[in-house]
C-alpha positions as CSV (number, residue, x, y, z in Angstrom):
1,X,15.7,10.7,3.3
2,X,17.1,8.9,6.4
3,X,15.3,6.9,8.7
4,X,17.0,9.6,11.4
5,X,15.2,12.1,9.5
6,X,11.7,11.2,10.0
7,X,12.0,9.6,13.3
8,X,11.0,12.5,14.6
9,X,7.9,13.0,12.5
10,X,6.4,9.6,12.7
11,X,4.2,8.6,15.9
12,X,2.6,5.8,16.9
13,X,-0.3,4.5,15.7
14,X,-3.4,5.9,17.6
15,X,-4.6,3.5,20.8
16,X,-8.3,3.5,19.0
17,X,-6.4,1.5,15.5
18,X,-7.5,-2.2,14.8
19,X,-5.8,-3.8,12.5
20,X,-7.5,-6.8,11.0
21,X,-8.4,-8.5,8.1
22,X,-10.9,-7.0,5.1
23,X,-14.1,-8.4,4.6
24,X,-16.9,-7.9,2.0
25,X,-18.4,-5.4,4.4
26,X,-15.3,-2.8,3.5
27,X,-15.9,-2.8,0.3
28,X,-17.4,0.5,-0.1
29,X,-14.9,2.2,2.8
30,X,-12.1,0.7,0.8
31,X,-13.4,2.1,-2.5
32,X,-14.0,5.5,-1.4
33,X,-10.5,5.6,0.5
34,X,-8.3,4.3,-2.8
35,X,-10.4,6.9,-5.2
36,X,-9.6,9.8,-2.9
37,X,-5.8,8.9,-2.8
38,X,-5.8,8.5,-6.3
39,X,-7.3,11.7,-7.1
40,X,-4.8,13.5,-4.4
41,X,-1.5,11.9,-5.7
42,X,-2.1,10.6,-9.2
43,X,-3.2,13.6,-10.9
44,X,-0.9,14.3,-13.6
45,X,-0.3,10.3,-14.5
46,X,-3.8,9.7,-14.8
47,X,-6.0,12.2,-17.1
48,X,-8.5,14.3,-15.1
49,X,-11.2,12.7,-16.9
50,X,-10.7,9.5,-15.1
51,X,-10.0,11.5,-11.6
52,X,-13.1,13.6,-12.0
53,X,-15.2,10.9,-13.4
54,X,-16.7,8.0,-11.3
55,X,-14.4,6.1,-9.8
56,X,-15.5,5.4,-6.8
57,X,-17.5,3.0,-8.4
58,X,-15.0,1.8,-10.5
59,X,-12.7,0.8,-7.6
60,X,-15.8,-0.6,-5.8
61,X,-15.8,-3.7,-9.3
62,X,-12.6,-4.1,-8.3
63,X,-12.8,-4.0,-4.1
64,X,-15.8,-6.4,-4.6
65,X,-14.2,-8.9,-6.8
66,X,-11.3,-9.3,-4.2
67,X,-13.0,-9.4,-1.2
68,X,-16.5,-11.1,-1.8
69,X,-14.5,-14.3,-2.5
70,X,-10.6,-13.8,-1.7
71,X,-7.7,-15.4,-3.9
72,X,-5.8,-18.0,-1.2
73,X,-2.8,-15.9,-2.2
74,X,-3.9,-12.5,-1.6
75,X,-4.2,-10.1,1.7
76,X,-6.3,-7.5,2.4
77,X,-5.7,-5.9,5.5
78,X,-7.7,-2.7,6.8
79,X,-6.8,-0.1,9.8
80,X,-9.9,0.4,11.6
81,X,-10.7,3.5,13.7
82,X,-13.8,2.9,15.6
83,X,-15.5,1.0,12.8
84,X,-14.6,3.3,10.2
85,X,-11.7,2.2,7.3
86,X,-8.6,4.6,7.5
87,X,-6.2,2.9,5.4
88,X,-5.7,-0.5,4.1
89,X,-3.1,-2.7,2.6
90,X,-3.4,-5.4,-0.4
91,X,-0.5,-8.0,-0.7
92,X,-0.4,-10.3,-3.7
93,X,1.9,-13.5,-2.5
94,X,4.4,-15.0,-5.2
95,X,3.5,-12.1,-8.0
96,X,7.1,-12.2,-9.4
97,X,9.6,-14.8,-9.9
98,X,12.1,-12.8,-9.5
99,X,11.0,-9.8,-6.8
100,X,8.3,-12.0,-5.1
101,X,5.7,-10.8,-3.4
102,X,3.9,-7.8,-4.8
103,X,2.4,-4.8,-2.3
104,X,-0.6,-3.8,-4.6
105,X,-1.9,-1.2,-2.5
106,X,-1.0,0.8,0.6
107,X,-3.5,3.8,1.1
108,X,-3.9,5.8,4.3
109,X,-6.6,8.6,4.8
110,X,-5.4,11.9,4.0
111,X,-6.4,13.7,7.3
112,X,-4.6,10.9,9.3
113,X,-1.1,10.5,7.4
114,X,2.0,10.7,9.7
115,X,0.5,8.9,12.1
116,X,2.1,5.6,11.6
117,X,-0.6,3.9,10.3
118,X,0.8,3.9,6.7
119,X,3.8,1.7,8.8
120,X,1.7,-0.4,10.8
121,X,0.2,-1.6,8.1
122,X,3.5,-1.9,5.7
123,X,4.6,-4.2,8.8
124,X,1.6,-5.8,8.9
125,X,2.1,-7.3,5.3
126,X,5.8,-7.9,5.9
127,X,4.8,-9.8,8.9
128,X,2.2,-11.9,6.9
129,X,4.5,-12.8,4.1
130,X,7.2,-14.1,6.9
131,X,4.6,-16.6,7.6
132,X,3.3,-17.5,4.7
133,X,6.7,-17.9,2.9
134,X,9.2,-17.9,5.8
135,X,12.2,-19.2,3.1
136,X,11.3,-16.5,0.4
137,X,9.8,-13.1,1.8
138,X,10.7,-11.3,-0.9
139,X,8.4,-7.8,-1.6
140,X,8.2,-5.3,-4.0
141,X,5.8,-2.5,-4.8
142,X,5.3,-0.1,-7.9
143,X,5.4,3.6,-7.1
144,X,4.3,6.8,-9.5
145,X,7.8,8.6,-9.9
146,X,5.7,11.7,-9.0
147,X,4.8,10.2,-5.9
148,X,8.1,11.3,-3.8
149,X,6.3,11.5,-0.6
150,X,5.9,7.8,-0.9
151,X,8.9,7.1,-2.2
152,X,10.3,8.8,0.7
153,X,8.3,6.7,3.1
154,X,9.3,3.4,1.7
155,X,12.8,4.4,1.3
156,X,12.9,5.2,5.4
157,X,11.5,1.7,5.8
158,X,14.8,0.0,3.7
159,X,13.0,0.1,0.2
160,X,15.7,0.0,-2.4
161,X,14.5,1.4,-6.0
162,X,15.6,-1.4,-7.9
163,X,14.5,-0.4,-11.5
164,X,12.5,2.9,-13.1
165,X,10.4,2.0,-16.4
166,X,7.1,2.8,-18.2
167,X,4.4,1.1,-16.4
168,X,0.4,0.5,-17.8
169,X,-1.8,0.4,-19.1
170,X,-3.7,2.2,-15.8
171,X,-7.2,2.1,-15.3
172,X,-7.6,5.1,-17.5
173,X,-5.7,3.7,-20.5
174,X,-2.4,5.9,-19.6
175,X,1.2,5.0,-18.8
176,X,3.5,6.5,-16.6
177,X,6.7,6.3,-15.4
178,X,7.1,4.4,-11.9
179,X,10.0,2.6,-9.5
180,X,10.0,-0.9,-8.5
181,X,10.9,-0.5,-4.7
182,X,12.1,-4.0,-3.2
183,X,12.7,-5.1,0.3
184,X,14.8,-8.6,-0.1
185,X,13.2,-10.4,3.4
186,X,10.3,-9.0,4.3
187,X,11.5,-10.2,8.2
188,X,13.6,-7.5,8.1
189,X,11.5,-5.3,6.8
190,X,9.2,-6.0,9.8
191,X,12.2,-5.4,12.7
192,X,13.2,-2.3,10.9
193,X,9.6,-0.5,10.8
194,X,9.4,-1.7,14.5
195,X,12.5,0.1,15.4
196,X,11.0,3.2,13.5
197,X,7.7,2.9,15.4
């Protein structure tokens, strides 16, 4: 899929969209936003048991142990419609030696995908990186081969599918089989979803 392609589907985001920084107070909107992502694209990598058990509470351990007392190399960034969580972004700085910086998480809520907050935030990250490592702004991100919507989406904003293997253990104890999507300068990565916007 071609950036031409989807120009036309992608908006702006909404005027009411804050972008800032997560706090300790998101936890729970983060928690409940990653669950219900999970269970709407990740069905069929993890095992139903997992989906239909409880894990809102288990990605509330994790959402609290990032953001009650952040890591110096790590981002959390949440898109905020009149005080209510709508997607959020996680970016792990220098994850790899070779790919760099690692896009843990992206997650925009279901009712409001195609809106461009999914891209706001992607350049929101990119834009962070710049600054924090302006002479390496390397990025990369894992994504479920089953996920092609995303794939799609990343692949409009320059992603390059570097590499296809057997990723795991997941929080359910499965593996599955996922791309490594890299952006080489996360700069450009920036300009480009800017151009898109």
């Amino acid at each position: 899929m071609t950036v031409a392609e989807n120009e036309t589907e992608w908006s702006a985001p909404p005027p009411e969209i804050v972008v800032r920084q997560a706090t300790a107070q998101d936890v729970a909107a983060i928690a409940a936003l990653h669950a219900d992502s999970w269970r709407r694209h990740y069905r069929g990598a993890f095992s139903d048991a997992y989906l239909d058990g409880d894990i809102v509470r288990d990605r509330q351990v994790v959402w609290t142990e990032r953001l009650t007392a952040p890591a110096a190399d790590q981002l959390t960034v949440v898109a905020d419609r009149s005080g209510d969580v709508v997607g959020f972004v996680h970016l792990i700085l220098d994850a790899d030696p070779e790919w760099g910086a690692l896009l843990d998480n992206l997650h925009v809520s279901h009712r409001l995908q195609r809106a461009g907050i999914g891209r706001h935030l992607l350049s929101e990250a990119a834009r962070h990186l710049t600054l924090s490592r302006p002479a390496d702004s390397r990025l990369y991100l894992w994504v479920l081969t089953q996920n092609t919507a995303a794939l799609a989406f990343y692949a409009a904003c320059g992603g390059t599918t570097v590499e296809t293997t057997l990723n795991g253990p997941f929080p359910d104890g499965g593996w599955a089989h996922c791309h490594r999507v890299a952006w080489p300068d996360a700069a450009a990565l920036a300009a480009r979803v800017a151009r898109i916007a």
